[in-house]
C-alpha positions as CSV (number, residue, x, y, z in Angstrom):
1,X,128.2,78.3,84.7
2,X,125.0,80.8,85.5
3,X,125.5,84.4,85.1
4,X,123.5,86.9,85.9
5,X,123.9,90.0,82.9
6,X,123.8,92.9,84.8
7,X,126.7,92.7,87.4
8,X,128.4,89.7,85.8
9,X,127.7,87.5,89.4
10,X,128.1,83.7,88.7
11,X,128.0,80.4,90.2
12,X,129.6,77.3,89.3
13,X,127.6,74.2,88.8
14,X,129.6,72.9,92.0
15,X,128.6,76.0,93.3
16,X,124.9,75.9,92.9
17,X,124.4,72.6,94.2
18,X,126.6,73.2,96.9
19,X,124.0,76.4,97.9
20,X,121.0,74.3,96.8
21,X,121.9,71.3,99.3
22,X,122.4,74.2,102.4
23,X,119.3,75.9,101.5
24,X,116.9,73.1,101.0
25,X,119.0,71.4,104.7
26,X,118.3,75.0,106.0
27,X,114.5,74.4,105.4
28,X,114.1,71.1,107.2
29,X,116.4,72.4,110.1
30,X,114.0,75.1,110.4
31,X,111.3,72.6,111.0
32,X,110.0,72.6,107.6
33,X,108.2,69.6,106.0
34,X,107.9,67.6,102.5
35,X,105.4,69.8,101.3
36,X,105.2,73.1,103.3
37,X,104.7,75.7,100.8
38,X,107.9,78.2,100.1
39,X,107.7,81.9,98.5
40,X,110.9,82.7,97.0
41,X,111.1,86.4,96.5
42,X,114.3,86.7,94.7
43,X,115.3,89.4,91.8
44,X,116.4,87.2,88.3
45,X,119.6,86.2,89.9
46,X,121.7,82.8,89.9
47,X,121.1,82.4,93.4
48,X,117.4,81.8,92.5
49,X,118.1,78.7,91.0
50,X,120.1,77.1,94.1
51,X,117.1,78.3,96.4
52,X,114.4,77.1,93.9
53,X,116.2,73.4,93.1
54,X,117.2,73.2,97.1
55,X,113.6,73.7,98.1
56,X,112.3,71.7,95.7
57,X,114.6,68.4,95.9
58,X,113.8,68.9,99.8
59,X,110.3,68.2,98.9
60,X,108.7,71.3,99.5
61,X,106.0,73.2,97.5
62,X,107.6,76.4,95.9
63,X,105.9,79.6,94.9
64,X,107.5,82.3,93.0
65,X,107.2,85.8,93.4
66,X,109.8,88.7,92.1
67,X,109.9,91.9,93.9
68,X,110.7,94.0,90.7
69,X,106.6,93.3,89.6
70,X,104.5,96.1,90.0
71,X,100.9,96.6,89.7
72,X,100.8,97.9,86.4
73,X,102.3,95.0,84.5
């Protein structure tokens, strides 16, 4: 079970795979290719994981950014 500590949001394992299958499906509807490069901009949330694992088991390149970085560290 993934929680995320600030507002208590949670997945399931079932859950997570379930999202990670549709998102990394989503990708290759969209036209993507085994080894397209993805940015995931996504706040420290459990989501992430589904998108990041989805992409990734779909064969595509992932690069993580998070919007809550700013340019002072």
């Amino acid at each position: 079970f993934q929680v995320e500590a600030v507002s208590g949001a949670g997945l399931t394992f079932s859950e997570a795979r379930s999202l990670a299958r549709s998102f990394g499906s989503g990708l290759v509807r969209m036209e993507g290719q085994a080894g397209d490069v993805v940015a995931l901009v996504l706040p420290n949330m459990p989501e992430y994981a589904s998108a990041f694992m989805g992409a990734a088991e779909a064969g595509f390149v992932i690069t993580t950014l998070n919007p809550t970085y700013t340019p002072g560290g």
